[in-house]
N, C-alpha and C positions, 0 to 999 in steps of 0.2 A: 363468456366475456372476451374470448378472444378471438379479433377481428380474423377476416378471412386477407391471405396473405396473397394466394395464388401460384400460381408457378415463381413467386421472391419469397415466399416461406422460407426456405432454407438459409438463403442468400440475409435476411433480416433477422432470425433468429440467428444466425451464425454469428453477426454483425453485434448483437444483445451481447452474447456471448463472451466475445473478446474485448470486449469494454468491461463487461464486467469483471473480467480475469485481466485487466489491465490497472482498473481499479484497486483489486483487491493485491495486485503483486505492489504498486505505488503505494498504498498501506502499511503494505507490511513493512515494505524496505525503509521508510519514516518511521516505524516505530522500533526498529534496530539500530536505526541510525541514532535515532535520539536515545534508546539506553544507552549507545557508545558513547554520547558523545555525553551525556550524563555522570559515566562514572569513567571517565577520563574527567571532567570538569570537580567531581568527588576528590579524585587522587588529588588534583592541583591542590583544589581546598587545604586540605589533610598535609599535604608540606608545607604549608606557607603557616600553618596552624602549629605545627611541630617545629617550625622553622630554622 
């Protein structure tokens, strides 16, 4: 199934590559970001609750 690249084979696959490892770093760092910013918005809660 996979087409013939030619001498950009590498150049194209390398291309897949880095999008997808730019993807997958853009993921990750949202979903760190938002437990941060989760249980910082937790703490807030919790004093104004204890207040």
């Amino acid at each position: 199934m996979m087409p013939e690249l030619g001498k950009y084979a590498f150049t194209v696959l390398a291309s897949y590559g880095v999008s997808l490892l730019l993807l997958l770093v853009l993921v990750v760092a949202s979903v760190r970001r938002a437990r941060k910013v989760r249980a910082h918005l937790e703490r807030i809660e919790e004093r104004q609750r204890n207040g």
